[in-house]
C-alpha positions, 0 to 999 in steps of 0.5 A: 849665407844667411847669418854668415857675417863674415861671408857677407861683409866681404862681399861688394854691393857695387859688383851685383848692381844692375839695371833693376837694383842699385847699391842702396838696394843692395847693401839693404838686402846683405844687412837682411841677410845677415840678421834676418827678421830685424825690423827696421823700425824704431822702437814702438813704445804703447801705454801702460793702462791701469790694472783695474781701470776697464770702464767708466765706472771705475775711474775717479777724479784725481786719477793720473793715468798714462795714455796715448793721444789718439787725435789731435784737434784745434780745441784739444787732444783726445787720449785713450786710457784704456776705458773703450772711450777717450777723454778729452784734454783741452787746449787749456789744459795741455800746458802749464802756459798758453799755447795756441795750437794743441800741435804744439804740445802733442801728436797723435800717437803720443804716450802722454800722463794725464789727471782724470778731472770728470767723469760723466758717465750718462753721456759717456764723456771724461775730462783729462789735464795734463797739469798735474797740479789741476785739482778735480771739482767737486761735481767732477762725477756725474752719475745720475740722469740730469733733469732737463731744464723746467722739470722740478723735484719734489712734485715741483715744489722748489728747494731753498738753496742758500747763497754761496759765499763769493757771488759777488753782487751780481750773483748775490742779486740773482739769488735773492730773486730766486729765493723771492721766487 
């Protein structure tokens, strides 16, 4: 019987119907019967991971990736990208305009592109985009310890840092005191 095609749509689920299965249960077990080990699930799609992509160590800012959302919070969606930590994907950077629930872009499960924007390997943390057109930082890779506030290199002697251009008047003020310093 099992694969007999024939055989098995010329049968009528209505004559086996008793007090335990109905014609929907029926019917299912003739369609088993005629192609075993189908499954009936849709078709399950997964990540294509990076060749070479296994660790922290080896991503870089400006990679795009393929992913899958693993979960989805108020703030933003975590994506695994096959590195044994999920990124982080902020709710400002899951779409090109304003949304405000993440739920809106993505599900968990989702296979999804996203843009490597940090690596900070001492505290085990990426930022992800997934705005193509977002450009990494320039301090996007964090690869030495930081120093926690007060401490000082060069035997606490403070280094001269010359103002950056665009401060504006604020932050022109502050590093002028800091220079007087």
């Amino acid at each position: 019987v099992v694969g007999d095609s024939g055989f098995l749509k010329s049968l009528n689920p209505a004559d086996y119907v008793d007090d335990i299965f109905g014609v929907p249960t029926i019917s299912d077990i003739l369609k088993e019967l005629d192609k075993p080990g189908r499954d009936p699930r849709p078709e399950f799609k997964a990540a294509e991971f990076r060749e070479g992509v296994e660790t922290l160590q080896d991503l870089e800012p400006g990679m795009i990736l393929e992913g899958s959302v693993t979960n989805v919070t108020h703030f933003g969606a975590f994506v695994d990208i096959g590195v044994h930590q999920d990124g982080l994907v902020h709710i400002s950077a899951l779409s090109e305009t304003f949304i405000e629930d993440p739920r809106q872009v993505v599900k968990a499960g989702d296979i999804v592109k996203v843009k490597v924007m940090q690596v900070d390997l001492e505290r085990a943390r990426i930022g992800l985009s997934m705005r193509m057109g977002d450009a990494p930082s320039d301090a996007s890779r964090v690869d030495e310890p930081r120093r926690s506030r007060g401490q000082r290199g060069g035997g606490g002697k403070r280094e001269s840092q010359p103002a950056s251009e665009g401060l504006g008047a604020l932050g022109e003020a502050l590093a002028e005191a800091r220079r007087q310093s």
